[in-house]
C-alpha positions in Angstrom: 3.8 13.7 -1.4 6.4 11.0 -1.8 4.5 7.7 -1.2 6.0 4.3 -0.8 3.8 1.0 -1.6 4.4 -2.2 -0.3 3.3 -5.4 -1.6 4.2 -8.0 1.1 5.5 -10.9 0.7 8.5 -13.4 2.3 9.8 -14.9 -1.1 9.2 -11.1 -2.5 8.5 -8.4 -1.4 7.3 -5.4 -4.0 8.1 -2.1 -3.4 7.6 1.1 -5.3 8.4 4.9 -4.7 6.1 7.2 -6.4 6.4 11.7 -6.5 3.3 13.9 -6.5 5.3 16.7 -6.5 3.9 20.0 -8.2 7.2 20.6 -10.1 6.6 17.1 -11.9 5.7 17.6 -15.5 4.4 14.9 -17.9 2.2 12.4 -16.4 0.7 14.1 -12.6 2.5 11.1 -11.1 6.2 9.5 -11.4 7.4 6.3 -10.4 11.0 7.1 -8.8 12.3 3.5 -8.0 10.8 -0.1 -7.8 11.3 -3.7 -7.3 11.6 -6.6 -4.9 13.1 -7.7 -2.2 13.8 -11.4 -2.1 14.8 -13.9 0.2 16.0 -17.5 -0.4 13.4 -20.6 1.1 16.9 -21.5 2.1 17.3 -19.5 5.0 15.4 -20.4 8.4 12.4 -18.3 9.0 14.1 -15.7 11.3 17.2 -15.1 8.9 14.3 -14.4 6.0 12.5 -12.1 8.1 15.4 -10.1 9.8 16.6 -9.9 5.7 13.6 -8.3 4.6 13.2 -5.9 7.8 16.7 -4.8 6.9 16.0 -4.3 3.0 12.7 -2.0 3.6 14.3 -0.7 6.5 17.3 0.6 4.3 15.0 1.3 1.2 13.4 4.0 3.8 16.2 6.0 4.7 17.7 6.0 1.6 14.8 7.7 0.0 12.4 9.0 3.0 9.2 8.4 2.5 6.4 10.5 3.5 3.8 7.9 4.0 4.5 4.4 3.7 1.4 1.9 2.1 0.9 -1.6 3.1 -1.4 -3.8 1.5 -4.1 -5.0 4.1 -4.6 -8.8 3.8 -7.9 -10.0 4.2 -8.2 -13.5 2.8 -6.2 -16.0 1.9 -6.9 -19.3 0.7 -3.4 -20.9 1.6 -2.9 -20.4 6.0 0.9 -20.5 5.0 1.4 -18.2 1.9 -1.4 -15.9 4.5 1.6 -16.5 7.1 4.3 -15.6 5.6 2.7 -12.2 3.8 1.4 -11.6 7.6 4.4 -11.6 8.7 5.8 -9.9 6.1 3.3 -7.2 6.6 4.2 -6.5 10.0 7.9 -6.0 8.9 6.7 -3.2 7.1 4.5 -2.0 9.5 7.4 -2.0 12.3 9.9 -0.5 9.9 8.4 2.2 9.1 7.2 3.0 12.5 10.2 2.9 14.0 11.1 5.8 11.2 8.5 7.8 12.5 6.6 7.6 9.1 3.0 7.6 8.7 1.2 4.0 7.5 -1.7 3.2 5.4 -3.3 0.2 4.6 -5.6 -0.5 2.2 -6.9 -4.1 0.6 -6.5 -5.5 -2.9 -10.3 -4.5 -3.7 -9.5 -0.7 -2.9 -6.3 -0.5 -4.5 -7.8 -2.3 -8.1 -11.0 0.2 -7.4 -8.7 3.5 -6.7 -6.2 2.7 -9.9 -8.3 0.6 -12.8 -11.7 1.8 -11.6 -13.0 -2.0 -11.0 -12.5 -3.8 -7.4 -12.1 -7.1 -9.4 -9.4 -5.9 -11.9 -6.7 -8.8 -13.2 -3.0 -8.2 -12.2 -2.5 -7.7 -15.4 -5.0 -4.8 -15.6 -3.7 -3.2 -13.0 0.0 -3.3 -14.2 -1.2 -1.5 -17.7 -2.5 0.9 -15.6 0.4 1.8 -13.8 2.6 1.7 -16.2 0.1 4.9 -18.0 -0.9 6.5 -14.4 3.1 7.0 -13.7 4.2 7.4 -17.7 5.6 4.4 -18.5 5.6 2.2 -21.4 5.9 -1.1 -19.6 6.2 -1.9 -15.3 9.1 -4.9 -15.7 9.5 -6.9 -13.3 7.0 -9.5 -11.5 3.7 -8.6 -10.4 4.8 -7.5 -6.7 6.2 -4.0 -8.6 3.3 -3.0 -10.3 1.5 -4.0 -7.1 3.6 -1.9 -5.2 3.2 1.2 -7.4 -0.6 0.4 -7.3 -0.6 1.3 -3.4 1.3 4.1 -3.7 -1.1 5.2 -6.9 -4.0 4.4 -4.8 -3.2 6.4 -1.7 -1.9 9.8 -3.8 -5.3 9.6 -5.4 -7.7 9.2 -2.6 -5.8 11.2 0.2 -7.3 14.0 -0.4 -10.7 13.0 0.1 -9.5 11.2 3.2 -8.4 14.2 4.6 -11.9 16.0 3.5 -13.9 13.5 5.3 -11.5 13.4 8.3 -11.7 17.3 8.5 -15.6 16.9 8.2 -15.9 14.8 11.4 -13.5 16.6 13.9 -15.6 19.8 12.6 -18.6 17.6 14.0 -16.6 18.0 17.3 -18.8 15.7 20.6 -21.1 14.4 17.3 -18.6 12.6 16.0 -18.9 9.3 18.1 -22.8 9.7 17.6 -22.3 9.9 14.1 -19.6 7.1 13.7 -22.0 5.2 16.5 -24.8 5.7 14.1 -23.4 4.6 11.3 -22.3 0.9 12.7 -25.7 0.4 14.1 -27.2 1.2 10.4 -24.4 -1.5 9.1 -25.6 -3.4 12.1 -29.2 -3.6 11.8 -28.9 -4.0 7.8 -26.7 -7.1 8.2 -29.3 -8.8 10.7 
């Protein structure tokens, strides 16, 4: 599966390709292409935004994704920088939509947890293991790439289990909202 990450962001914006494919030999995955896209602080808000939609927008047709990965924000201290990577988000989001490509999102916490095995990981733990997950000496570059490649990584490693599960409750057939309705009341009553 050819997976795309996304690390959002208005000043820059990571992105990173990474193959799957069966025919790969060396490492199981391969990073294909990565960076950022910037804007300048310079531009009004709308020029920024209508820059970036255009650079993801062209980074997807030029190497057609399968799925696309967002990073899910959750928190943010700053309300601006939160903004601006909201927004930044959404581009994504929209771009890739109006592709027809499939999106996933996943937070911070999930993506250190799927690729460095620790939902707390430092940036720079997470870009030393990208750069062995996908067979590279180094990831160059700011932290947005290997943030990038670490959605793309994170996906392509837990998809299959997604599926699995997702397989397991449409087998469950009428059950399935009593069993998804049984499972927020247990989170429900715990939390009380």
């Amino acid at each position: 599966m050819f997976t795309l990450g996304i690390d959002p962001g208005l000043s820059r914006c990571g992105y990173g390709f990474v193959d799957d494919s069966k025919e790969l030999k060396g490492p199981r995955w391969k990073a294909v292409a990565a960076g950022v896209i910037t804007t300048s602080p310079d531009l009004d808000l709308p020029s920024r935004l209508a820059e970036l939609y255009k650079g993801l927008s062209r980074l997807m047709v030029e190497y057609k994704p399968e799925v696309v990965v967002v990073e899910r924000v959750i928190f943010q201290v700053n309300a601006k920088t939160a903004m601006s990577v909201g927004q930044a988000s959404g581009l994504a989001l929209v771009a890739a939509a109006n592709l027809g490509v499939e999106v996933i999102q996943y937070s911070s916490n999930e993506v250190k947890q799927a690729t460095v095995g620790y939902g707390a990981a430092t940036k720079e733990q997470v870009r030393q293991m990208v750069a062995k997950l996908v067979g590279l000496d180094v990831i160059s570059g700011p932290p947005d790439v290997s943030d990038a490649l670490a959605l793309a990584l994170c996906h392509l490693s837990t998809c299959g289990l997604r599926k699995a599960i997702g397989k397991s409750i449409e087998s469950q057939g009428g059950q399935k909202k009593q069993l998804l309705d049984a499972m927020v009341g247990q989170k429900m009553g715990e939390a009380q």
